[in-house]
N, C-alpha and C positions, 0 to 999 in steps of 0.2 A: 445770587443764583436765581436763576427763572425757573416757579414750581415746577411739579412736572403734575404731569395731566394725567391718572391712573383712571379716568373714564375710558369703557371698551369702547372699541372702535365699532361706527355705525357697521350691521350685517349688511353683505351686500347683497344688494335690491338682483333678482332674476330678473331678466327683461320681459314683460309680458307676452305670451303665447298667441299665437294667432288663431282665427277659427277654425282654417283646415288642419291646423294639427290637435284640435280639440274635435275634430268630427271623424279624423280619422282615429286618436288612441281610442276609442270605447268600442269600435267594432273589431279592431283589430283584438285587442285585450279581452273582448267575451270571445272571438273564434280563437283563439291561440289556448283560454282558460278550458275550451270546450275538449281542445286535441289533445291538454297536454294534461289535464285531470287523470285520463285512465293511465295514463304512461308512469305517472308520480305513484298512485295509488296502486301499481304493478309493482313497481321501485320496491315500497315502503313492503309490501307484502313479499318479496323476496329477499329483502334486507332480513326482515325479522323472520320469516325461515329461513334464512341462511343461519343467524346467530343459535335460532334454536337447533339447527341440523348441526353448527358447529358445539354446540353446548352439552346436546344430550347424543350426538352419534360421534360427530368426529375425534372430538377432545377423548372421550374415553377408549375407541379404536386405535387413537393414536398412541394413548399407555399401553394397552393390552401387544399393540404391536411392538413397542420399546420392550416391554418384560419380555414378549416371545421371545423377539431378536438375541433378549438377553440369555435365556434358556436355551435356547438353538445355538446362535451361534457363538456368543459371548463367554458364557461357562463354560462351552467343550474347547471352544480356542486356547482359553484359560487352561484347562486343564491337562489339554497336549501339549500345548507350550511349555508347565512344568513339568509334566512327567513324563513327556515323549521326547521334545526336541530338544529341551535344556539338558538332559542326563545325555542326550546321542551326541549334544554339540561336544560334553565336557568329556565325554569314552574318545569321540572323535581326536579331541586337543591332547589327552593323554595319549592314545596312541598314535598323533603325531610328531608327540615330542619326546615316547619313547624310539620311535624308528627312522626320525631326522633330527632333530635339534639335538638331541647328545649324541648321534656316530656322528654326525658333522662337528659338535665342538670338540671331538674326540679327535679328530680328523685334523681338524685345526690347529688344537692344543699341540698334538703329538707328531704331526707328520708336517705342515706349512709353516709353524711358527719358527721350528730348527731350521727347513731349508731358508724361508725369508729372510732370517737373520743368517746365515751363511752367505746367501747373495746379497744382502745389504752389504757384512762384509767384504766381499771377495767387490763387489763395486766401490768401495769406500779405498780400496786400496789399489783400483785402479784407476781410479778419478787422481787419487795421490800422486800414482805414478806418471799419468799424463798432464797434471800441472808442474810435477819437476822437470819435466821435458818441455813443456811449454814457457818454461819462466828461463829454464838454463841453456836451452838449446834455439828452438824455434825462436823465441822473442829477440835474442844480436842477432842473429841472420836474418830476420828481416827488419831490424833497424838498421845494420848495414847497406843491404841492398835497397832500402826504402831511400836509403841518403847518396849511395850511387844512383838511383833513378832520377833523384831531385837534381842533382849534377848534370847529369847530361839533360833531362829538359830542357834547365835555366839555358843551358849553352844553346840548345837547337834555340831558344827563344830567343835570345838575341839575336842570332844567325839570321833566322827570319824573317826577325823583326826588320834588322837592316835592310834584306834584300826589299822587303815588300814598299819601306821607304826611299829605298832607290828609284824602284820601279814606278811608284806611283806621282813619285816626284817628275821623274820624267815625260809620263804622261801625261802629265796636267799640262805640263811648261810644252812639248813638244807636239800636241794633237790637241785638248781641250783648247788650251787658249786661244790659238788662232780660228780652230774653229768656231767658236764663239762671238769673237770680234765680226771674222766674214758675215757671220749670219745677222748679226747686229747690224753692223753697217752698209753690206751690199743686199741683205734681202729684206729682211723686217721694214726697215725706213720707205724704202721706195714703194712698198706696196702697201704701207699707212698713209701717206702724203696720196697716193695716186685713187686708193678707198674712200680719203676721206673728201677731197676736192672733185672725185667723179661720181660718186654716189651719195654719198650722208647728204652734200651741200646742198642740192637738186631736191633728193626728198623731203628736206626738213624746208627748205621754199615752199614747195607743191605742198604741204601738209599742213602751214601755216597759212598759207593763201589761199587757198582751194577746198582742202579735205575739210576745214574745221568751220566754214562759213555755209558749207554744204549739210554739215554733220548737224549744225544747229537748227537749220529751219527744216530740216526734214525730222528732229526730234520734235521741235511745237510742232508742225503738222499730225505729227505721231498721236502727240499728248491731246491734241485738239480731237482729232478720231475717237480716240477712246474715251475720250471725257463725254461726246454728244452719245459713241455707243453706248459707256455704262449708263449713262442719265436714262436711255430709253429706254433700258433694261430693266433699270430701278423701278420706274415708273411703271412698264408693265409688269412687271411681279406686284405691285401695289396694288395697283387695280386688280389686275387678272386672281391674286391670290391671296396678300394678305387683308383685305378687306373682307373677301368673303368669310375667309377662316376667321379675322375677330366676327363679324357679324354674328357667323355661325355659334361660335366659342359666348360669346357675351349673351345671346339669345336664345340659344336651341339647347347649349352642353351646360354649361353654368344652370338653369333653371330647373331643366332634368338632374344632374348630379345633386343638386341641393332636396329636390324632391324624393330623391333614393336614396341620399343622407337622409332623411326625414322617415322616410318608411324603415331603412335600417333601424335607426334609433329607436324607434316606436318599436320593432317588432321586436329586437333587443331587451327593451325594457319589459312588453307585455309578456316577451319568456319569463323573463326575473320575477315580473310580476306573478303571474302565472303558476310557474313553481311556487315561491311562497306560498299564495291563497291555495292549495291542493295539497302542499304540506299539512297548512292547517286542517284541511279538509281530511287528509286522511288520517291525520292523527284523533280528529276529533270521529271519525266514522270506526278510526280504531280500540279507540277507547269506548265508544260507545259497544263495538263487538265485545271488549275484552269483559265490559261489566256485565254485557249479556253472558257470556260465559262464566263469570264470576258467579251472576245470579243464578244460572238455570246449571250446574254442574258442580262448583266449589263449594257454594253456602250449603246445599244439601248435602255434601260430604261433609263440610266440618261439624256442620249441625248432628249429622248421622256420628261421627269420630268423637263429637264433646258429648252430647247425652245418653248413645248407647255404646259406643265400642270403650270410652276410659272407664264405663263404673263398672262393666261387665269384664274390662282387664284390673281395677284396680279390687276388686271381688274374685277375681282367680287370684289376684297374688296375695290377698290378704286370707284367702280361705283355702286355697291349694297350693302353692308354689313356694311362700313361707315356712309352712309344717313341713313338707316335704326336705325343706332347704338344713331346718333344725333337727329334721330326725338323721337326713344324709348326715349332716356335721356330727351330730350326737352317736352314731351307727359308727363314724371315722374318729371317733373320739375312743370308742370303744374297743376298737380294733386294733387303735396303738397301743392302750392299754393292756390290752389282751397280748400283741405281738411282744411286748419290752414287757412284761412276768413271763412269759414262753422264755425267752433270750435268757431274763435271769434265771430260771430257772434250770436251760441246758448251763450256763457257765457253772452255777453252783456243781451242777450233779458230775460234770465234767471235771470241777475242782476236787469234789469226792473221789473220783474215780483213780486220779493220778494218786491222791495222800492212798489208797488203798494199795496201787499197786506200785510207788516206788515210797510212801512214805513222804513224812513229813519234811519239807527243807528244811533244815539248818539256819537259825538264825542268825543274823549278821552280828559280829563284836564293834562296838563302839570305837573307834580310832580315834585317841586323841589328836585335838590339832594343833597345830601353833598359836592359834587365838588363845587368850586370855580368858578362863571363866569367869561367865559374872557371879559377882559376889552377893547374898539376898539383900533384901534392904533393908534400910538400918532403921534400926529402934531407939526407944530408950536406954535400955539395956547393954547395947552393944554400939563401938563408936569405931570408924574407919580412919580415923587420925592415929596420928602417932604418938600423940602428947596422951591422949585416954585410952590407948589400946592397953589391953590385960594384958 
């Protein structure tokens, strides 16, 4: 086997650039970088207020709009649909089906399902009585007369049959034939022989000697015409127009088209170009605002929020907000206490009051139960076998 060759393949070589296209990209490329700077750095700056407009205005107008919707019309919908239109549909369905669906199945039951079934029968039993009549009566009388019809047909059909073979036989043998023969013999023949030796014979002479020696040299003549016309013809379209038009096409259209190829291409690429370098521009012109912002508005707040506003919050909680929190809890600690001795207090004086005015309840008696009592447990002394039992 022949190694194989895992070296890349040579990059392909660009064909080198000429100078008018190095003399035109740099001017094109700084006037396009000139137009199209403000337009990117407008972009970038309504991108990022849009994301902020969408971040801190729209996104939370569009909650507060969902929960409206929700309070408006969501929970009231909700709410008449249970207890407005679900209780009228269900009153509606009861008393639809108290004042149709039961006096209609009442109706049904009691009054249509007797009659139906009486005229089911009273038809069951005349359906019976018309296929005994159809099976015993109607069905031989017309097998009979179906077989007397078939009789007299067959008869007319021979009958017919005959005459029509009489008749037809006779006039074949007695008017066709002969007239056939005559037409054959006294007229056909004499005016094919007379057609074909006074006319066919004449023209297919004249057509053979004449027509066809005539026919031919006036077609080369023809062919020769038209052959020197088209050549002239050819020829001047050649001249008159396709010459010019490559001339044209090869020299004027061809080098202008490649040249407005060339300027497309170029201004093409100096947009592409363009954007990117103004991207970077305005990211770097962005960041350099954002840090200006950062320095001259954030750092003085955080710096203001870390060394005076947390020691001055963490000094209120640790010196007012704390005490305050354990004397609340302490103050609620004290007033359950206070409320549960109250409580017991009314149920005692309450429980006094009943033993005073009906007296003491009556204690309950012990009911033995089915269960077995346990027995204490065993000592030295005493043994729960039956071999040591006293």
């Amino acid at each position: 086997m022949d190694p194989v060759d895992l070296r890349k393949p040579p990059a392909r070589q660009e064909p080198p650039e000429g100078c008018l296209v190095v003399a035109i990209r740099m001017p094109v490329r700084v006037a396009v970088l000139v137009l199209v700077l403000p337009v990117r750095m407008a972009w970038d700056a309504l991108a990022a207020a849009g994301r902020f407009v969408t971040r801190t205005v729209l996104r939370p107008a569009g909650r507060a709009l969902v929960w409206l919707a929700g309070v408006l019309l969501v929970r009231p919908a909700v709410v008449l649909w249970r207890y407005g239109v679900l209780p009228l549909c269900r009153a509606l369905a009861w008393l639809g089906r108290v004042l149709l669906v039961v006096p209609v199945v009442l109706l049904y039951r009691s009054v249509l399902a007797p009659v139906g079934h009486a005229l089911a029968l009273l038809a069951s039993r005349a359906a019976a009585a018309l296929a005994w009549l159809y099976a015993r009566v109607l069905t031989p009388f017309g097998h009979a007369a179906l077989r007397l019809l078939r009789g007299t047909a067959s008869a007319l059909r021979t009958v017919a049959l005959g005459a029509c073979t009489a008749v037809a036989w006779l006039v074949r043998y007695a008017v066709v034939v002969p007239v056939a023969w005559l037409v054959r013999y006294v007229v056909v023949v004499p005016v094919v022989w007379l057609v074909r030796h006074l006319v066919v014979a004449p023209a297919r002479w004249l057509y053979a000697r004449i027509l066809t020696p005539v026919g031919r040299a006036a077609g080369r003549l023809a062919g020769l015409l038209l052959a020197g016309v088209g050549l002239g013809l050819y020829w001047s379209g050649r001249v008159l127009l396709v010459l010019p038009a490559s001339a044209l096409w090869r020299w004027v259209l061809v080098p202008l088209g490649r040249l407005l190829a060339l300027l497309a291409r170029e201004v093409a690429e100096a947009l592409g170009h363009a954007w990117r370098m103004a991207g970077r521009i305005s990211v770097a012109v962005g960041r350099f605002l954002g840090t200006l912002f950062r320095l001259v508005f954030v750092e003085p707040v955080r710096w203001v929020h870390r060394t005076v506003l947390t020691p001055v919050g963490h000094l209120l909680r640790d010196a007012v907000l704390r005490p305050a929190a354990e004397a609340a809890r302490a103050a609620g600690r004290a007033g359950r206490q206070a409320v549960a001795a109250a409580r017991e207090t009314v149920r005692q004086v309450r429980a006094d009051v009943r033993r005073a005015l009906f007296g003491r309840p009556p204690e309950r008696e012990a009911v033995g139960g089915r269960e077995p009592q346990p027995s204490g447990a065993r000592t030295l002394g005493r043994s729960t076998t039956a071999l040591t039992k006293d």
